[in-house]
N, C-alpha and C positions, 0 to 999 in steps of 0.2 A: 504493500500500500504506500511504499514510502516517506514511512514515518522513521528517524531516527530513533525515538522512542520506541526500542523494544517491549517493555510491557505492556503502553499504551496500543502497539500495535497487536500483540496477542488478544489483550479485551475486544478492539475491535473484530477480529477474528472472528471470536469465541460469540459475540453477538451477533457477530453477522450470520453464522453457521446455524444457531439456537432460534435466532425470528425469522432467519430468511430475506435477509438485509439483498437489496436490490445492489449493483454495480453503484449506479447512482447515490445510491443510502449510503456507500462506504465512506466513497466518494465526498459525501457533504458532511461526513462525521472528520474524515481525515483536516478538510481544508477549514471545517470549524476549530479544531486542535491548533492547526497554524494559524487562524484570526484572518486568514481570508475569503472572501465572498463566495458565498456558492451558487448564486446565479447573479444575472443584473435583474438592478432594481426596477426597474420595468417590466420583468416576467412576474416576480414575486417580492415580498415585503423579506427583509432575510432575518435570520433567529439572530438574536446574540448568542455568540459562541457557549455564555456561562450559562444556554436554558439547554444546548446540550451536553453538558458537565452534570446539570441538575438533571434532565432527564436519565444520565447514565446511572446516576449514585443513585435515584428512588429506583430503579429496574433492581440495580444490586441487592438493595436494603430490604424490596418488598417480596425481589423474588420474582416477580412479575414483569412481560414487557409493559414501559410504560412510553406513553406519546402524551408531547407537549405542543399542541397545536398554539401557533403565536399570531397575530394580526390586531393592526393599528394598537400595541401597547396593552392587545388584551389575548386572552386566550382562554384555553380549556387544558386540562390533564386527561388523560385516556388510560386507565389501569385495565391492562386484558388479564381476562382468566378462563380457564377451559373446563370446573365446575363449580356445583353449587359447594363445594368441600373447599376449595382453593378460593368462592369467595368468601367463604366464611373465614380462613386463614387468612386471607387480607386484612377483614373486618375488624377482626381482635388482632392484629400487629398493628392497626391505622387508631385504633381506640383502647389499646391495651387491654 
């Protein structure tokens, strides 16, 4: 992916392989890491680099993929799960 950063680039790996990260998804996680743009601002509005830092650490912490959808300074979080068992395991790690 050419990252310097050996372990950062294992994580990406390891996420890519686990959600089924697109070429493109690698792609805009790498040039996030480097602080630069991943499209022009004319196609889309772009993330700051630190909502995919945050997006990575809650995926880590919850266990879960997570998507931070961003636009005009507002957005939503996207926590996926695949039962009602895993979302119950959300539930009480998000609420103790």
């Amino acid at each position: 992916v050419g990252l310097d950063d050996e372990r950062f680039a294992e994580h990406v790996a390891r996420r890519a392989v686990d959600e089924g990260w697109s070429v493109r998804r690698i792609e805009e996680a790498v040039k996030a890491r480097r602080g630069a743009p991943t499209a022009p601002a004319a196609i889309r509005e772009l993330r700051p680099p630190a909502l995919f830092e945050l997006e990575q650490r809650l995926a880590e912490q919850l266990g879960a993929k997570v998507e931070i959808q961003y636009r005009n300074d507002r957005g939503r979080m996207v926590i996926h799960y695949g039962s009602v068992a895993e979302l119950e395991r959300l539930y009480r790690r998000l609420l103790g």
